[in-house]
C-alpha positions as CSV (number, residue, x, y, z in Angstrom):
1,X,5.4,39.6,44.5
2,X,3.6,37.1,46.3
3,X,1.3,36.1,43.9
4,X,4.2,35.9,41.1
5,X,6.0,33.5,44.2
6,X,3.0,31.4,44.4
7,X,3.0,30.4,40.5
8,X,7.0,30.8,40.6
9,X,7.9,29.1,43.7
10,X,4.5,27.6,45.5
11,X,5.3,30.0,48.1
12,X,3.9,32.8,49.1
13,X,7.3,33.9,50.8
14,X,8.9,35.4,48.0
15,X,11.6,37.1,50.1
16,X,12.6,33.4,50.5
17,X,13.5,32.8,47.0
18,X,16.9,35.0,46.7
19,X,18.7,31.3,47.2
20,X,16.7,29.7,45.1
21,X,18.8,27.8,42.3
22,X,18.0,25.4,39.6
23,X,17.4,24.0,36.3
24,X,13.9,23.3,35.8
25,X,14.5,21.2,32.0
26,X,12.8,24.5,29.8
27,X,16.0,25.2,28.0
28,X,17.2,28.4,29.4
29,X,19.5,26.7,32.0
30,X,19.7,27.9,35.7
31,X,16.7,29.8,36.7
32,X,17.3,31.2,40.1
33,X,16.4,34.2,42.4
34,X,13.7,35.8,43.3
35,X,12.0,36.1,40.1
36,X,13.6,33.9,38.4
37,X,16.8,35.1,36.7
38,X,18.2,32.6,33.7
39,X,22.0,31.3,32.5
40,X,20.4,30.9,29.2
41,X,18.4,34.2,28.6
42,X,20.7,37.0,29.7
43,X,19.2,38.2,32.5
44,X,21.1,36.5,34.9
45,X,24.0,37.4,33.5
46,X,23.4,41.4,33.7
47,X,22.1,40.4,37.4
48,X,25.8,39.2,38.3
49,X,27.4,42.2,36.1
50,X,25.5,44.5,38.1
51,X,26.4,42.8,41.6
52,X,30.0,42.9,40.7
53,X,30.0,46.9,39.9
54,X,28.7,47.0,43.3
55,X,30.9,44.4,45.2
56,X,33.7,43.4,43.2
57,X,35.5,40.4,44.0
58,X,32.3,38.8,45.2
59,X,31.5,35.2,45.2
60,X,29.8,35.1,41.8
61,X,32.4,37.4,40.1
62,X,34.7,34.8,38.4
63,X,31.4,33.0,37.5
64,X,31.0,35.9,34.3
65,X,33.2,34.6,31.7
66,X,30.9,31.4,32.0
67,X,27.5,33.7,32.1
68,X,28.1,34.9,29.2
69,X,29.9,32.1,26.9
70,X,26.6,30.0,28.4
71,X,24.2,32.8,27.5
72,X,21.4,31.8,24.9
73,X,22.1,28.3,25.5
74,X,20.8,25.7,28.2
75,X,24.3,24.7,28.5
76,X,25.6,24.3,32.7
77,X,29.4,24.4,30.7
78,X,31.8,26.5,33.9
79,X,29.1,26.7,36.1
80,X,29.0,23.3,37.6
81,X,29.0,22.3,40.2
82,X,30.2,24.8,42.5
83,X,27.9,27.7,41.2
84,X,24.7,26.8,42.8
85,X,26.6,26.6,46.0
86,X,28.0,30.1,45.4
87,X,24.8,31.3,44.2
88,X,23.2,30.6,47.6
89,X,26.0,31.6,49.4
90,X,25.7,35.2,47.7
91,X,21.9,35.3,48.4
92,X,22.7,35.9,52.1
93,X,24.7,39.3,51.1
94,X,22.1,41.9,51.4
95,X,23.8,43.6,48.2
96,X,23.4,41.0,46.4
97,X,19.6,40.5,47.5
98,X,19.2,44.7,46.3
99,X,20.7,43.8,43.1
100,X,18.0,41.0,42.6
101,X,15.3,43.6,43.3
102,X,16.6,45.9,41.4
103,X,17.5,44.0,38.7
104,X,13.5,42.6,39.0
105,X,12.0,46.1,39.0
106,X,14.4,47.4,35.9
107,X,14.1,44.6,33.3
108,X,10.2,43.5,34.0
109,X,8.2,44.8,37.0
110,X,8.8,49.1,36.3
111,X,8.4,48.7,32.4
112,X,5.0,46.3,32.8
113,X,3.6,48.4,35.2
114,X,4.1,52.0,32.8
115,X,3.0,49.9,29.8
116,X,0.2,48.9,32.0
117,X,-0.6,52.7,33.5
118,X,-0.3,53.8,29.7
119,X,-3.0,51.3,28.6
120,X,-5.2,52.4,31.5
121,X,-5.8,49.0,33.1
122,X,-5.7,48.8,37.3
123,X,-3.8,46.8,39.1
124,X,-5.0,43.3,37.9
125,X,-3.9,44.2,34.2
126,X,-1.0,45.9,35.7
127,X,0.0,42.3,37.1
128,X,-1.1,40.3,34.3
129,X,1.8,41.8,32.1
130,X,4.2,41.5,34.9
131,X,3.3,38.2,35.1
132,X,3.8,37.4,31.7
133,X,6.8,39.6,31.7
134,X,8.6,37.6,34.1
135,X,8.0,34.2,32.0
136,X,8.3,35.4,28.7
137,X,10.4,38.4,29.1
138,X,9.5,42.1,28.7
139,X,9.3,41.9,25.2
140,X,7.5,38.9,24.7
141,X,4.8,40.2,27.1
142,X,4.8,43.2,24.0
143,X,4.1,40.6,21.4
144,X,1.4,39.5,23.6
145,X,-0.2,42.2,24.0
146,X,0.2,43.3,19.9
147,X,-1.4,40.2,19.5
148,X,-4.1,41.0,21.9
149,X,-4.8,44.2,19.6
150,X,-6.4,42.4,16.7
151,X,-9.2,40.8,19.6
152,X,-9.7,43.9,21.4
153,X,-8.7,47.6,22.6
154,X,-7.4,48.6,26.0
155,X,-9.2,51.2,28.1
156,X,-6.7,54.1,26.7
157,X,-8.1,53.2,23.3
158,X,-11.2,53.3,24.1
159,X,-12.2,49.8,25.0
160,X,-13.6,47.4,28.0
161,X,-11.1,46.7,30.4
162,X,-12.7,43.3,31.1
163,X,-12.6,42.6,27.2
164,X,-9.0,44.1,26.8
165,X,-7.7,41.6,29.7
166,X,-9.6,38.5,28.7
167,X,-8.1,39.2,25.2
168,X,-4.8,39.5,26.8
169,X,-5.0,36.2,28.5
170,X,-6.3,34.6,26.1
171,X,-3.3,35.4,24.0
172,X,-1.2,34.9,27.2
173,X,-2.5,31.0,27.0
174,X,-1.5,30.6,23.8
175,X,2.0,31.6,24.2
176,X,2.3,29.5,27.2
177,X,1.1,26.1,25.6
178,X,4.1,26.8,22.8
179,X,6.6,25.5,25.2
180,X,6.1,22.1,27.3
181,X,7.5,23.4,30.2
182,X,4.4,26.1,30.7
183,X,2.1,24.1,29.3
184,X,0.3,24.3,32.8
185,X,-1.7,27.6,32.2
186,X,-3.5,27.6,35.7
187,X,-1.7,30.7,37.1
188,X,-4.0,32.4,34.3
189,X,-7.1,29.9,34.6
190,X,-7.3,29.6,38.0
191,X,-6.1,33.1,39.2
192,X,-5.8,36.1,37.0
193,X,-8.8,34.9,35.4
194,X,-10.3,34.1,38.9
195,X,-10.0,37.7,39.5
196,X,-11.1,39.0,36.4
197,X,-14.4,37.2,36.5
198,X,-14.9,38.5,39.8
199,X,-14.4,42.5,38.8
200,X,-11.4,42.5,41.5
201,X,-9.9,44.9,39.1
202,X,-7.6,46.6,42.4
203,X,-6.6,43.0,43.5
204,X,-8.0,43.7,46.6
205,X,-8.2,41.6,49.5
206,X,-8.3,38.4,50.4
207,X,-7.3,37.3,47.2
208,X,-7.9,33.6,47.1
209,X,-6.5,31.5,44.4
210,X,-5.2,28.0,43.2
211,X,-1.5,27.3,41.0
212,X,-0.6,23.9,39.7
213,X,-3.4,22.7,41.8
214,X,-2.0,24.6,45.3
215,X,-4.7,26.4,47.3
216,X,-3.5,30.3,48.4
217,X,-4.8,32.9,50.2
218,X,-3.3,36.6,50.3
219,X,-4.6,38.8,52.9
């Protein structure tokens, strides 16, 4: 969680990004929360459908007829420009800070991590698709890795891990510079693959590391 804050939020305090709120120009609207939750993608979306089947009546409630008319679009249309307000407002509610989590681990951080266990990488590959889960969604993390397959095998197939996961990135990078906004691929360059060149397959500790040109150090 902290290193996905780091690239996500420059912060290391990922617990601090439940309130965090806004459009960051990439075409999929609001992007808020603790890992990032979109207006225009859906995610969001099931976020505040699942907060409301906890706590109805809630402050985001009679935000869903907008969620969804503005899902798969960038568009702010019966959000603004109370619901960035009401979103922080709502990140103080602890049940609205477990749906977040929840939310987080169901959609991107349980499936990465089996797909990750299935392939038989450790904890760095295990991160690299959550990683890449979280900015291109669970299934475009998949068509990374298919993609990956035609470079290289993962360990469960009988190859190199180091290989597999360079291969991965590699395809990871690609991906990334499709889209202006993630054109910056330095939370690969200048950490995963950091790590990778270093054999720090466990992530182990002190894990230092630069994003977007911002020093960190974990542990």
């Amino acid at each position: 969680m902290q290193l996905v804050s780091a690239a996500e939020n420059s912060s290391l305090d990922w617990r601090a990004q439940f309130s965090y709120i806004e459009d960051i120009g990439d075409g999929r609207g609001y992007t808020a929360g603790v890992i990032g939750f979109c207006s225009g993608t859906g995610d969001m979306l099931e976020l505040v459908e699942a907060y409301t089947r906890t706590k109805p009546g809630n402050v985001l409630a009679g935000y869903l007829p907008a969620l969804r008319a503005v899902n798969g679009t960038p568009s702010h249309s019966g959000l603004d420009p109370n619901f960035p307000r009401d979103w922080r407002t709502a990140a103080n509610d602890p049940v609205f800070q477990a749906a977040q989590e929840a939310e987080r681990d169901r959609v991107y951080f349980n499936p990465s991590v089996r797909d990750g266990k299935n392939d038989q990488v450790r904890a760095l590959g295990q991160f690299a698709y959550y990683d890449a889960a979280v900015m291109h969604g669970y299934e475009g993390m998949r068509q990374i890795r298919n993609r990956a397959l035609a470079r290289a095998k993962p360990p469960a197939q009988g190859g190199d891990e180091r290989t597999w996961l360079n291969a991965f990135l590699d395809e990871r990078v690609i991906e990334m510079k499709k889209e202006e906004a993630h054109s910056d691929t330095s939370r690969v360059d200048t950490a995963q693959r950091v790590f990778l060149n270093n054999g720090n397959f466990t992530l182990n500790t002190p894990l230092v590391f630069a994003v977007y040109g911002e020093q960190f150090r974990i542990g």
